[in-house]
C-alpha positions as CSV (number, residue, x, y, z in Angstrom):
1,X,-18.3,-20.3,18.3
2,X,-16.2,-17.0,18.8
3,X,-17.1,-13.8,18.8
4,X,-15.6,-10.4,18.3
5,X,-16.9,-8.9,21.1
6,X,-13.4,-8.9,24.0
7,X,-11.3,-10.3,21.3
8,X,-7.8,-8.5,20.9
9,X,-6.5,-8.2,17.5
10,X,-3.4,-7.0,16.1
11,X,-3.4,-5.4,12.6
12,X,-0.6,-4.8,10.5
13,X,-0.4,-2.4,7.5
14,X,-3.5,-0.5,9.0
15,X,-2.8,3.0,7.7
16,X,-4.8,2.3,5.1
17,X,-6.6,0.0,2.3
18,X,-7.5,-3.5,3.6
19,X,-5.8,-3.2,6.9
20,X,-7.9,0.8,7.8
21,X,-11.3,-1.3,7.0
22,X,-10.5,-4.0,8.8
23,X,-10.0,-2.5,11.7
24,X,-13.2,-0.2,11.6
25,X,-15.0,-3.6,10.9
26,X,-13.6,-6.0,14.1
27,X,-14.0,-2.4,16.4
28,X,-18.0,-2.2,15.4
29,X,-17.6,-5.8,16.1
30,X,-17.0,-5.1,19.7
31,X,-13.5,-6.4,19.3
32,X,-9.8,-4.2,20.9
33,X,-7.7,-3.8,18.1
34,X,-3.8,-2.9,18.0
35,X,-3.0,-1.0,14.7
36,X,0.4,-0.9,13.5
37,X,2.0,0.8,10.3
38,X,5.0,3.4,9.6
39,X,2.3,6.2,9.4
40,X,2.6,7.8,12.9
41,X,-0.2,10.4,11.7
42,X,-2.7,8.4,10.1
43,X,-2.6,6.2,12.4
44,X,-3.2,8.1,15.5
45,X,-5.9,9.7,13.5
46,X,-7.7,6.5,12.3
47,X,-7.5,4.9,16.3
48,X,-9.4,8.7,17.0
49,X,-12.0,8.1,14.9
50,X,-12.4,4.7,16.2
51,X,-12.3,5.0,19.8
52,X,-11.6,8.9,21.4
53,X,-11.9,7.3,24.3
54,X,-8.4,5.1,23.9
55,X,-9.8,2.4,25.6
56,X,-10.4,-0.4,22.9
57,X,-7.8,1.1,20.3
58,X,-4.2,1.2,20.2
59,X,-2.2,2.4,17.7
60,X,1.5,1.6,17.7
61,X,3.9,3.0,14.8
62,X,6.9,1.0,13.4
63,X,8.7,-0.8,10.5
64,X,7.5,-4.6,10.1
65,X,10.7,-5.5,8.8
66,X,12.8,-4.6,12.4
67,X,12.8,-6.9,15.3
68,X,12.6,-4.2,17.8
69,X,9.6,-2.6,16.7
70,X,8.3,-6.3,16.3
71,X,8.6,-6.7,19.4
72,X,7.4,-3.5,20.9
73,X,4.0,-4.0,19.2
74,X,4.1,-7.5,20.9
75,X,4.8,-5.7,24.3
76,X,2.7,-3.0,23.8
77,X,-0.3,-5.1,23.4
78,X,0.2,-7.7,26.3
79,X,1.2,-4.5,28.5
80,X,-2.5,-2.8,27.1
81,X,-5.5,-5.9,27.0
82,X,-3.3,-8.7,28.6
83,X,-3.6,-11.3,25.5
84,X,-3.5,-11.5,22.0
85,X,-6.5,-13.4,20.4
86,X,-5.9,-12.7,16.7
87,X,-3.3,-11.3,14.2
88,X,-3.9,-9.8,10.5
89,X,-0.3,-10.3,8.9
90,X,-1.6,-7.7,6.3
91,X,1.4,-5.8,5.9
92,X,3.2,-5.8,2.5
93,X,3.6,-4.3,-0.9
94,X,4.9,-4.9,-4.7
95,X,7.2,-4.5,-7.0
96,X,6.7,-4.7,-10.5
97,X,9.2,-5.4,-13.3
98,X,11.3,-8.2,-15.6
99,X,12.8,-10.8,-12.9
100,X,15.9,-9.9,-15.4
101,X,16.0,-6.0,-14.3
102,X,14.8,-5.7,-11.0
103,X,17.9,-5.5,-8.6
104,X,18.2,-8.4,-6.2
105,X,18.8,-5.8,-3.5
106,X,14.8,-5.2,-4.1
107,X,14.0,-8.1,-4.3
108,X,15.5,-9.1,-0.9
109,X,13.6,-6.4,0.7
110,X,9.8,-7.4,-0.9
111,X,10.3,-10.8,0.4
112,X,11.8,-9.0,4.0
113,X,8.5,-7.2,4.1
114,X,6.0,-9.4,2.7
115,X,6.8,-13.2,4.1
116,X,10.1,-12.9,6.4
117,X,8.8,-9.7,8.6
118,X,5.2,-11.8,8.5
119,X,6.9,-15.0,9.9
120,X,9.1,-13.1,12.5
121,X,6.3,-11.3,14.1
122,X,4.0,-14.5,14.2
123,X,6.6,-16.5,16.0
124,X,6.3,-13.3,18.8
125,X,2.7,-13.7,19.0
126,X,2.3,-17.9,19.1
127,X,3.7,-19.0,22.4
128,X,1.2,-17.2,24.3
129,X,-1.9,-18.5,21.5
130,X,-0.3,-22.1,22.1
131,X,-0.1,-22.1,25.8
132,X,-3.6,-20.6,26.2
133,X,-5.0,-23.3,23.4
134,X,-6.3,-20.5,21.5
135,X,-5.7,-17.7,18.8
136,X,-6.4,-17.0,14.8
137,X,-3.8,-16.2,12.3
138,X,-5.3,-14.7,9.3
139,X,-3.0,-14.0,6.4
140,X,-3.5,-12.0,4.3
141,X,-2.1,-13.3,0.1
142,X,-3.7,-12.9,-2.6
143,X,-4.7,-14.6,-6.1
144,X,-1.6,-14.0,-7.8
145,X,-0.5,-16.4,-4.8
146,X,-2.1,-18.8,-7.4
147,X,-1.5,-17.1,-10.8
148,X,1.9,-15.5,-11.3
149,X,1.5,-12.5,-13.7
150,X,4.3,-11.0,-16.7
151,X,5.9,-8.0,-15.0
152,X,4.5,-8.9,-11.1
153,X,7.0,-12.2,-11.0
154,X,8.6,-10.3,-7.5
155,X,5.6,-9.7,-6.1
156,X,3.3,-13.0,-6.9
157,X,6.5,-14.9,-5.8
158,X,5.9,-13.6,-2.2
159,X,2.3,-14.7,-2.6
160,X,3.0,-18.0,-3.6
161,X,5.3,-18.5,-0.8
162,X,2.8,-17.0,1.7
163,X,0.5,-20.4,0.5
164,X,3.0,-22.6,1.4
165,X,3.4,-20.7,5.2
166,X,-0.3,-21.0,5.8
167,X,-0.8,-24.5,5.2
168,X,1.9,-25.2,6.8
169,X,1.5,-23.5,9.9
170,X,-2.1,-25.0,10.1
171,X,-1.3,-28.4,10.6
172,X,1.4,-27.1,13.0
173,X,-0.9,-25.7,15.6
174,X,-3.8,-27.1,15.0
175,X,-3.5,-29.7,17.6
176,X,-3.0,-26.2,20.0
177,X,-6.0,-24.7,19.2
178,X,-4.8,-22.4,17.2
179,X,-6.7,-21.5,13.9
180,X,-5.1,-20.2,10.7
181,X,-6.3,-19.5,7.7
182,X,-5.5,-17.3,4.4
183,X,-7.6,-14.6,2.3
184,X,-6.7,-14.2,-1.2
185,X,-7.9,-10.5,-2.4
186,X,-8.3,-10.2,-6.2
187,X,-7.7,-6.6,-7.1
188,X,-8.7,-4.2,-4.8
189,X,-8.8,-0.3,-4.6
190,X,-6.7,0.8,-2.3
191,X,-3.1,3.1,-2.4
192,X,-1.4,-0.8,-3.2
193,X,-0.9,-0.5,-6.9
194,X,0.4,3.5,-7.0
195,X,2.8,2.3,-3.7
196,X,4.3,-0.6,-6.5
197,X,4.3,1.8,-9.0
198,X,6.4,4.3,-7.0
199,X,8.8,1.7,-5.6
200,X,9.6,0.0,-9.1
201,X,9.7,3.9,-10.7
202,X,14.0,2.8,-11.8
203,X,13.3,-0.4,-12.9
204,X,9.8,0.5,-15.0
205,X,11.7,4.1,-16.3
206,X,14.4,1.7,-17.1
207,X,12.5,-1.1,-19.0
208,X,14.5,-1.4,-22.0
209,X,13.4,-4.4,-24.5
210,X,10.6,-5.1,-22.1
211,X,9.3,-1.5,-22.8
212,X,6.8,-2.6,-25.4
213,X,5.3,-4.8,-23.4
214,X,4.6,-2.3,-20.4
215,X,1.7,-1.0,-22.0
216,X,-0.1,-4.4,-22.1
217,X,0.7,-4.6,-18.4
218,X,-1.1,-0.8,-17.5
219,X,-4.0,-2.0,-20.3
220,X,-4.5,-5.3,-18.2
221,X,-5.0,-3.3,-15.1
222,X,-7.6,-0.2,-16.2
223,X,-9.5,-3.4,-17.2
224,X,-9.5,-5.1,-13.7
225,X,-10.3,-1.3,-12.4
226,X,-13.6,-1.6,-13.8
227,X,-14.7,-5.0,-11.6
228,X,-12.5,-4.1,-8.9
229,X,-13.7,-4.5,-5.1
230,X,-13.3,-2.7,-1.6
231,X,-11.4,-3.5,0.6
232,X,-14.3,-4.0,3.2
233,X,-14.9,-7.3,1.2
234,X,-11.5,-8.8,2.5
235,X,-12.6,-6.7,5.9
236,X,-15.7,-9.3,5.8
237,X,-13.5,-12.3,5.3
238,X,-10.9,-11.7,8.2
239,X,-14.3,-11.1,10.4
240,X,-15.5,-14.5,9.2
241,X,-12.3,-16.2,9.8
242,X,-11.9,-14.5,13.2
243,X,-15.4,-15.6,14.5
244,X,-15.1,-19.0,13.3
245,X,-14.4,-22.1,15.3
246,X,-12.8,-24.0,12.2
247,X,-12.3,-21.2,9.8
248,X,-11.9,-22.1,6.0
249,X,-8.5,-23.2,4.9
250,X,-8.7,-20.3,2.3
251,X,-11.0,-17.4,1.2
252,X,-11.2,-15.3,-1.9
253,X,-13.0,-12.2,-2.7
254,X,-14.7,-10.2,-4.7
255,X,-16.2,-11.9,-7.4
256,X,-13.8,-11.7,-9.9
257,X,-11.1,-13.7,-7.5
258,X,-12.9,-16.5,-7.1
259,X,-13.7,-17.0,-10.8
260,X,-9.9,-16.7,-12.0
261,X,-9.1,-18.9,-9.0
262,X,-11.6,-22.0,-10.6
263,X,-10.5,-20.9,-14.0
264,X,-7.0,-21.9,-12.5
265,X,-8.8,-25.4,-10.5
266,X,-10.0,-26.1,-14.6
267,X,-8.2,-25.2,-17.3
268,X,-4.5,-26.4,-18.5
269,X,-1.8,-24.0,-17.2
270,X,-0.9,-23.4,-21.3
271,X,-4.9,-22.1,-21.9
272,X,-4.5,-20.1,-17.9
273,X,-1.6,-18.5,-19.4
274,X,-2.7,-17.0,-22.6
275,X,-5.9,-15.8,-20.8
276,X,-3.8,-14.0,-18.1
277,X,-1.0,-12.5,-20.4
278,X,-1.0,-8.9,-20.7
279,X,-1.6,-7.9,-24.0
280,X,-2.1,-4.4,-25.6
């Protein structure tokens, strides 16, 4: 059975949310993490906090979305610990808004961040898994990978495709060794939702017949504030996955997830629907 203790992990999207806790979790776990985000400050601040001593922590700035800081992260950690045991693809965000309205130009980019940038950067990391007959992948989607929402359709879509990545990759290297598995959040409190908010601000100020129908949408969401989780749950879930010889295909957490996620295994998709439409 694995342990964290000597295991090297690289974290993406670790400024903050799901990502920050994670890596606070796997360090008290004895494991030497890489963190990786566009935030230079926070993150040399956060891998301080972990480890002043520099030894077990490496921060290492960048976009996801180019190949060259890809691969520097790649290099950087080889040239650091010498392996690479796990990887959180955690990096990603949203954007809200009618499919009709939001520019394809935006689009493009969410599905750059969130499943093309995720693919490109595991393909760095898998020969040396493959050849060694070890490694975890741990992915991080989400229930709307499941259950596509009015207004999220961008977003969810990412998710959904995300599904089809995991399982695929599973059977693909599971004859190597290599482990991978998928955690799908329900909402969470983190910076996530105000980060969508901010990057769909033209196409939500620009709603036009859908503008009704916006306040359903922010409705919806005050009530999911109110059973929301942490994102140490999901933290708890990627140490699971990571210390597990044959990790669950998927995860799901908190609470709530897991119960929209059998409401979805039982009822017809016409009943799902109505129950997950944003209404004033």
């Amino acid at each position: 059975m694995p342990t964290l203790a000597g295991q090297v992990v690289i974290i993406t999207g670790a400024s903050s949310g799901i990502g920050e806790e994670t890596a606070r979790r796997l360090v008290r776990g004895g494991a030497k993490v890489v963190i990786f985000a566009r935030r230079q400050d926070r993150l040399e601040a956060l891998a301080r906090e972990l480890d002043p001593s520099g030894a077990n922590v490496l921060a290492v700035a960048g976009d996801i979305t180019r190949d060259a800081d890809r691969r520097r992260l790649v290099d950087a950690t080889l040239e650091k610990f010498g392996r690479i045991d796990g990887l959180v693809n955690n990096a990603g965000y949203g954007t809200r808004g009618p499919v009709e309205l939001v520019p394809v130009d935006l689009i493009r980019q969410n599905f750059e961040t969130t499943i093309f940038s995720l693919i490109a950067l595991t393909q760095l990391v898998l020969p040396a898994m493959r050849e060694r007959g070890s490694g975890c992948i741990v992915n991080i989607g989400s229930v709307a990978g499941r259950i596509a929402r009015p207004l999220s359709s961008i977003y969810d879509s990412t998710k959904h495709a995300l599904e089809a990545i995991t399982d695929g990759l599973r059977g693909e290297l599971k004859p190597f060794g290599v482990r991978v598995t998928l955690i799908r959040p329900g909402f969470i409190l983190t910076e996530f939702v105000e980060a969508a908010n901010t990057a769909s601000t033209g196409v939500i100020d620009n709603a036009g017949p859908y503008a009704p129908y916006l306040g359903g949408f922010r409705v919806g969401y005050d009530r999911l504030r109110r059973v929301a989780g942490t994102p140490d749950d999901i933290a708890r879930l990627v140490e699971r996955a990571l210390t597990s010889g044959n990790p669950a295909p998927r995860y799901a957490a908190p609470l709530h997830a897991k119960f929209f996620l059998f409401l979805k295994w039982l009822l017809p998709d016409r009943v799902l629907a109505f129950i997950v439409r944003l209404r004033k």
